[in-house]
N, C-alpha and C positions, 0 to 999 in steps of 0.2 A: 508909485502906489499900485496894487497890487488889487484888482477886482475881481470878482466871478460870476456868473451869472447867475441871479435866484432860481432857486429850482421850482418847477412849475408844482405848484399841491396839487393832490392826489385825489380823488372824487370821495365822497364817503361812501363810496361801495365797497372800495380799494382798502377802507381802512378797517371796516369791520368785519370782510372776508381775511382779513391779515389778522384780526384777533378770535373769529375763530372761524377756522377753516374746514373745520369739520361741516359747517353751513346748518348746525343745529339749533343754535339760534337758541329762545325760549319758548320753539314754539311745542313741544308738548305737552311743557308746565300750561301754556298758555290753552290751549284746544281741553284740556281738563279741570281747567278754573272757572270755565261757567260764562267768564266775558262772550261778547259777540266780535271783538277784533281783536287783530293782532298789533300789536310795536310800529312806530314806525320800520327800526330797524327789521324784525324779523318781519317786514313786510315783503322787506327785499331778498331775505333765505327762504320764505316760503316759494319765489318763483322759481327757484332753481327744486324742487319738489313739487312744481308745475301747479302751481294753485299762485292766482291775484286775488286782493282782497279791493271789490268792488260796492259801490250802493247803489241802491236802484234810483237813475237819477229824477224820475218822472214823479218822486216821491220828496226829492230835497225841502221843498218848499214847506211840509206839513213834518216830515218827521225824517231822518238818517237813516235808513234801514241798510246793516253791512250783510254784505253777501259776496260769497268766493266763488270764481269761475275756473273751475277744474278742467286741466288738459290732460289727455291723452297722452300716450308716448307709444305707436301703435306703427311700427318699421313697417314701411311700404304700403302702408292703409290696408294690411292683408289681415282680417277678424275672420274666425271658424264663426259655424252659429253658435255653438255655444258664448262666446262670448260679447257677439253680436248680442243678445238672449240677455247677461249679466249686465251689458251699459244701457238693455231697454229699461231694464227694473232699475236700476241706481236713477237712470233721468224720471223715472216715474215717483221716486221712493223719498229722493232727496234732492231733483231738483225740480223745473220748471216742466216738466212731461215735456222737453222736446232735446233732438239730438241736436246737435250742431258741429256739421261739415267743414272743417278747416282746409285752410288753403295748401295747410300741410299735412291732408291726407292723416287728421288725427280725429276726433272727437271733443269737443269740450260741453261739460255742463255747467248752463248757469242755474245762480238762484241757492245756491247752496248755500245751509249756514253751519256754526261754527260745530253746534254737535253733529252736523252729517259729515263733514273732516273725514274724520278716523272710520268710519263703517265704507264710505264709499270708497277711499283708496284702498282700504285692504279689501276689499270685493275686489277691484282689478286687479291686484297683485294676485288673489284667488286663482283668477281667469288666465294668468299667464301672461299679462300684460300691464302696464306702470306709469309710473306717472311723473318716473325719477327724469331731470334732463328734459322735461318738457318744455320748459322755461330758464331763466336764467341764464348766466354767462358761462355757459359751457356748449356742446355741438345738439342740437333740435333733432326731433323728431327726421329720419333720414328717408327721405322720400325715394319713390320708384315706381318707373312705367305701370301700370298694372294694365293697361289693353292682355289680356289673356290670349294670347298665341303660345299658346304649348309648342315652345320650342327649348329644346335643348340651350339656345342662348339666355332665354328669359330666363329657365332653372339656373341657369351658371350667377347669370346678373342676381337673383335674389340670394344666391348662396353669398354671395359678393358684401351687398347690402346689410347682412348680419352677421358678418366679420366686422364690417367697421361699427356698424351699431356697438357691438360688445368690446371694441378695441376703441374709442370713445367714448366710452361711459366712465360719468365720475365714480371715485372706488368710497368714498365717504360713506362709511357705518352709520350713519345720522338715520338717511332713509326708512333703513329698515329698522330701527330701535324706536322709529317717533312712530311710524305707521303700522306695523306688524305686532312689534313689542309694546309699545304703548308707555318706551321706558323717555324722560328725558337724561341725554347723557349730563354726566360731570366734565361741565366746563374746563375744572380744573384738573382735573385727570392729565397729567404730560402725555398722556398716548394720543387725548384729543386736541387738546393744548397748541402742539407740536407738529401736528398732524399733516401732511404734505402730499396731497394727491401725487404717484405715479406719472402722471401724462401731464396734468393740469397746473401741476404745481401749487403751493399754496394758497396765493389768491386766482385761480381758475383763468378763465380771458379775461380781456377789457370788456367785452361786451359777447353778444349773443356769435353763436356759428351755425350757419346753417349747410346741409349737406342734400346733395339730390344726385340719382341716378337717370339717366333717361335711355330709351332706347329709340334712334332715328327712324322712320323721319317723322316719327310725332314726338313733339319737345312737349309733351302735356303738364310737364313740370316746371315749364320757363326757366327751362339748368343754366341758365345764364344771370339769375336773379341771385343764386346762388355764393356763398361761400366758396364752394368747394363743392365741384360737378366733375362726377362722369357721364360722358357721353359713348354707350357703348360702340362697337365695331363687331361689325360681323361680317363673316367670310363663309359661304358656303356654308351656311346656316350654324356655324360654328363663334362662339363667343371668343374672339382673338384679344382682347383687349378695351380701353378707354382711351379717349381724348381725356387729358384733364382740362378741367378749368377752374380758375380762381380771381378769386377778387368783384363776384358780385353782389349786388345788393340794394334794398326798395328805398329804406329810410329817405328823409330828410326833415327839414324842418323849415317852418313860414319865415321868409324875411333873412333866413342867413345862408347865403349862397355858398359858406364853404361847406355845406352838406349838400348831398343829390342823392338822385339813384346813378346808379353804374350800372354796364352791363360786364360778364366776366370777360379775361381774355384766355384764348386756349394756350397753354401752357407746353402740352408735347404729348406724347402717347406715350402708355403706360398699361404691361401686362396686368393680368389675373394677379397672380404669383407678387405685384408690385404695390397692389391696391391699399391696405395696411400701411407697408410703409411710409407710401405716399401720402395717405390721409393724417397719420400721426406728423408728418414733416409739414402740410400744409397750417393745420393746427397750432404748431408751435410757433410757427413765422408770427401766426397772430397774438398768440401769447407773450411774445416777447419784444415784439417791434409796434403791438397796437397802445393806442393814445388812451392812456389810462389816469388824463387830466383832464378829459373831456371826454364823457360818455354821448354825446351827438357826434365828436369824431373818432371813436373807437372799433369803428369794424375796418375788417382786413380790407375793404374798399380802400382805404384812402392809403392805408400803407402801400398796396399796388400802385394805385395812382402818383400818390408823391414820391415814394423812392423808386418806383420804375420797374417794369416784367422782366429787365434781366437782373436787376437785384433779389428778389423774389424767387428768381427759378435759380439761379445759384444758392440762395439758401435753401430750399428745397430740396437740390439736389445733394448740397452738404450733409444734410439732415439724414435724407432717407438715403444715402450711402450707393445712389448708380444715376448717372444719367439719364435724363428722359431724350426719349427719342422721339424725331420728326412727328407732330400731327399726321392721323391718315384722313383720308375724303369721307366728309359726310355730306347728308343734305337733312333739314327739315321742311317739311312741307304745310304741315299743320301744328295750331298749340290745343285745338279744342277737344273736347270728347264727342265720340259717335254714339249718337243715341240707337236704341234700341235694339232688340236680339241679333245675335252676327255668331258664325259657327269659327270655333278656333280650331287650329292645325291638327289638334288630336280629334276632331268631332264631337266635343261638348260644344254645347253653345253658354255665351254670355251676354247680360244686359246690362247695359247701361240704361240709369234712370236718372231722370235730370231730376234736380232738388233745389227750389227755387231760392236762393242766397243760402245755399247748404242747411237750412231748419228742417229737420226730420219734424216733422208735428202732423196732427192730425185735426183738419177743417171740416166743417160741414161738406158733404160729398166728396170729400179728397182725404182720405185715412191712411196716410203714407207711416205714419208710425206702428199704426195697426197690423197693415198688409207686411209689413219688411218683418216684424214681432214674426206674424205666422206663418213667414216662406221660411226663417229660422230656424220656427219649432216644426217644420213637417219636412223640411230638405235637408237634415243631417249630411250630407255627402258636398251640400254646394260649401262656397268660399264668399266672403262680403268682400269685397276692394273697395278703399277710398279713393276717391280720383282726385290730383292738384287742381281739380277746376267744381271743386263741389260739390262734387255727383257720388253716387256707389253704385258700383258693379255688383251683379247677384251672377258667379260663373260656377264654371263645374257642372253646369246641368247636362243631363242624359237628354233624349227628343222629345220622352213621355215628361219626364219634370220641368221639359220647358212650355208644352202644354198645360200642363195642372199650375206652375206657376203665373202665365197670363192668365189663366179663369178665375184664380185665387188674387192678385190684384185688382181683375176687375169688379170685382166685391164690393172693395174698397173705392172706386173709382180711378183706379190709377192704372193708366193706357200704360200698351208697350209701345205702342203705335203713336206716332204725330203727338209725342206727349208735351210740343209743348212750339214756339214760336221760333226763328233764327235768332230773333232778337235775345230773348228770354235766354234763348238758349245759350249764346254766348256771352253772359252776363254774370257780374258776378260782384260780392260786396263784402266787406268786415261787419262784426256788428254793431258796433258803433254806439247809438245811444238806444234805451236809457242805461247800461251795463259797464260801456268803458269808460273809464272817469279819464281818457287820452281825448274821447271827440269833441269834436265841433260843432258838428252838424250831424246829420243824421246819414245813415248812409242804408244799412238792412231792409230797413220800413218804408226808406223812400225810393229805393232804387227800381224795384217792379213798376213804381208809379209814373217814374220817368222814364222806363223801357216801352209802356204803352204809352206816351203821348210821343217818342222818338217814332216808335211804328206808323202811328197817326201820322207823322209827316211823312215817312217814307211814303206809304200808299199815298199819300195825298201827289207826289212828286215822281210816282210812276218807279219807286225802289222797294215797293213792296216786297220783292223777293232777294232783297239786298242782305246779305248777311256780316254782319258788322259786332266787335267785338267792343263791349261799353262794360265797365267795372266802375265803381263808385266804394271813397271810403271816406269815415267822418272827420279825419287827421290827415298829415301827410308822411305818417308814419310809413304807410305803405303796405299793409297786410294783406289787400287782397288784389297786391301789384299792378297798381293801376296805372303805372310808367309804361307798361307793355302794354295796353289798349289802345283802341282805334279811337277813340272817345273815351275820356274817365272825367269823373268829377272827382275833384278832391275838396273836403268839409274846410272850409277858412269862417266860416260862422253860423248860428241857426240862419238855415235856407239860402246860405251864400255859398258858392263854391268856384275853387280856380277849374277851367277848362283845357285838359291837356289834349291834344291832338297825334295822331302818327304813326300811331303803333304799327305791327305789321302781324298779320297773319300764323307766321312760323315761330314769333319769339322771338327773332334775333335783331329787332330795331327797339330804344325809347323811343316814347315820343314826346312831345315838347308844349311846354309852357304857350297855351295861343292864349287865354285870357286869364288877367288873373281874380277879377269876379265877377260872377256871372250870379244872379238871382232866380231862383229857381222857380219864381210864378213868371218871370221869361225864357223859360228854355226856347219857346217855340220861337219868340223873335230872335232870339241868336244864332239857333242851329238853323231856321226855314233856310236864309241865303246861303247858308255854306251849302248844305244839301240842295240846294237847289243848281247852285253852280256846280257841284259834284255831277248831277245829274247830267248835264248841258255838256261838261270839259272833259269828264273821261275817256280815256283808252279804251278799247275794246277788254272786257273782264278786268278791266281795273276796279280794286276795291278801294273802297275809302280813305280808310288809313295809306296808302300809297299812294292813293292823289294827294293827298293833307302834305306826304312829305317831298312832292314831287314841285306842286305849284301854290297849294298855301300857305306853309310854314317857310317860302323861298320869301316873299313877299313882304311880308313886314318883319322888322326886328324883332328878335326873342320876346316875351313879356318879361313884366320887372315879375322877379319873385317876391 
């Protein structure tokens, strides 16, 4: 007798991107019919059109209130003022007045409802910028270094950056007929019907792709978090190439250990001229070989990991039609951002302004939304950069605009100077509750609160000048990479959280499961003795994260997950 093995079913994402591909879903019908949500199904073709449909959860108890959190699609975090200018009035007009700093260097507004849809997305597409590819199962928002050193390498790397932007993007007609047009297409039309993305293919990935640039030795985009990294290469100030790398990524999930975070592995070195192909052949590995019966095991992570980097780079190499050659030497030294004015290679100066868990808003004495609005409207000439660690650059300034820009934020209250703690400063969060219907726990609103009782112990233990890298998220989703901290909490229930340990400095180490809950009216009796024996055991300039992985995560077994 003669048997075969059942074929594993297919997610229901798989199955209604396979009936209609076009990803139009009914959501025009729908965003013009007056409801306040959408389908379940087109719940899931709206994020590939970079809109979730969320409710405010601090509200459940008394009444549902649905609300869309709009993302950016904003290559390289690099905004002119003018449109800097266009996302202040849309957060002011249609959603919550504040901006929100993404970990990928994009923008999202929450708070939105269903009739602000259609006016706020074509405002962006207005401005020159979209919101297609924000989300969903196709390649993210593509990040890149923005430290402003006017150097011929950096113009190379961003010309780089928006080749693949545009040789990555989904080709689907939907976008622009639901948001521009205001048309819903016919389903039945065989042109949509039928319709077969170019690159993507019909049903798109298994799951989400992510892409980053970085330029050494600040890895400020943790390229190793990554999908699909370049790590550039520079020769006598000349942009010679990239390292690739593939196969990384934050995800996982509570209690099932065949998910994690991964970090990527470099793959080979890879011309200018190579870039394109490479990233179109990286892409397809995962379209074709990723697990599209399990969306918690669908990213290109685990196809690296299970079938192995030299399966992987021979298909790669299949694909894009030349071999990669030898990795060259790099080093990273840091992941965080440099606060404050610093003069780049052409003699503009640029600032960096910390933004505390990326909310642009504006507080009693602290009018960060205000001041940023009016360096906009009075510096036509500067550039906004989003930074991977939360922050925005205000660069391009002349000597004189860098003086009338410090006078003009301090108005507002917002230093150029000492703006802000080590701690704070290399901190960072998702948002978590009450908005994403993924958390646990809370992660935005609590995270400052546990940076200052973290400082309280420092100083109390003689590390006040300790600079220490802690991110906090309300899932274990992973959005604001908290596998890469020196200390993170990750959300496992209200005011419970697992304790990860280890991280390093540069980017290039996880670190590791030490508790897996920990109760957040005890932070201080968990963390006193480890810092305390931090204080006592270290190396000379050893930081924390490197003691953790040197002598306390050697000591006792992993934690259960």
């Amino acid at each position: 007798m003669i048997t075969t093995e059942p074929t594993a079913k297919l997610t229901h994402n798989e199955v209604i991107k396979d009936a209609i591909p076009t990803l139009a879903g009914n959501i025009a019908a729908t965003v013009a019919s007056g409801t306040d949500q959408f389908s379940a199904d087109d719940q899931q073709f709206i994020k590939f059109h970079g809109i979730y449909q969320q409710d405010d959860r601090d509200l459940r108890k008394t009444q549902k209130k649905f609300i869309m959190m709009v993302r950016g699609r904003i290559p390289g975090g690099l905004m002119t003022p003018a449109q800097w200018i266009t996302f202040d009035d849309l957060a002011t007009n249609f959603g919550n007045n504040t901006l929100r700093i993404t970990t990928r260097q994009s923008i999202q507004f929450h708070g939105i409802v269903m009739a602000g849809l259609g006016p706020l997305i074509k405002r962006i597409n207005d401005s020159l910028l979209s919101t297609l590819a924000a989300c969903g199962d196709v390649n993210r928002n593509v990040m890149a270094s923005p430290a402003p050193a006017e150097t011929a390498a950096r113009a190379a790397m961003i010309a780089d950056v928006h080749r693949v932007v545009a040789a990555l993007a989904p080709q689907t007609k939907a976008y622009h007929a639901i948001w521009l047009d205001g048309v819903q297409l016919n389903l039945e039309d065989p042109a949509n019907k039928d319709f077969v993305d170019p690159l993507y293919g019909k049903t798109y990935l298994p799951r989400k792709f992510k892409t980053a640039f970085v330029m050494p030795p600040v890895n400020d985009m943790d390229v190793l978090t990554n999908d699909l990294g370049f790590i550039a290469i520079v020769e006598h100030g000349q942009l010679v190439g990239y390292n690739l790398t593939v196969g990384g990524g934050m995800g996982r999930s509570h209690g099932q250990t065949t998910t994690y975070p991964r970090l990527a592995d470099v793959f080979g070195f890879v011309t200018p001229a190579q870039v394109v192909d490479v990233a179109k052949a990286v892409l397809t590995v995962h379209r074709d070989f990723g697990d599209r019966t399990d969306r918690k095991h669908a990213r290109l992570k685990y196809v690296v990991q299970e079938r192995g980097v030299e399966f992987v780079r021979n298909e790669i190499e299949q694909r894009a039609g030349f071999k990669l050659a030898p990795p060259k030497p790099y080093q990273f030294t840091r992941s965080n951002d440099d606060y404050g004015w610093h003069q780049a290679l052409d003699g503009t100066s640029f600032l960096t302004l910390f933004v505390s868990t990326g909310r642009v808003k504006d507080v009693d004495g602290y009018r960060l939304k205000t001041a940023l609005r009016q360096v906009a409207e009075q510096f036509p000439n500067i550039e906004f950069r989003l930074t991977g660690n939360q922050n925005v650059i205000v660069a391009n300034a002349s000597a004189a605009d860098r003086a009338a820009i410090t006078a003009l934020l301090a108005t507002h209250g917002v230093r150029t100077e000492h703006q802000t703690s080590l701690l704070h400063g290399n901190s960072m969060a998702c948002p978590a509750l009450p908005t994403c219907g993924l958390a646990l726990a809370e992660s935005e609103r609590a995270l400052p609160g546990l940076v200052d009782r973290i400082e309280k112990l420092c100083g109390d233990l003689g590390l006040g000048a300790e600079e220490i890298i802690i991110r906090s998220t309300g899932c274990p989703n992973g959005c604001a990479r908290p596998y890469m901290a020196e200390i993170a909490f990750v959300g496992k229930a209200p005011g419970r959280y697992q304790l990860w340990l280890g991280g390093d400095a540069a980017g290039t180490r996880l670190n590791k499961l030490f508790k897996d809950v920990i109760k957040e009216v005890e932070l201080e009796t968990e963390l006193r003795p480890l810092l305390a024996r931090f204080a006592k055991e270290r190396n000379a300039g050893e930081r924390f994260g490197d003691w953790c992985d040197r002598v306390l995560l050697k000591e006792q077994p992993a934690a259960s997950n």
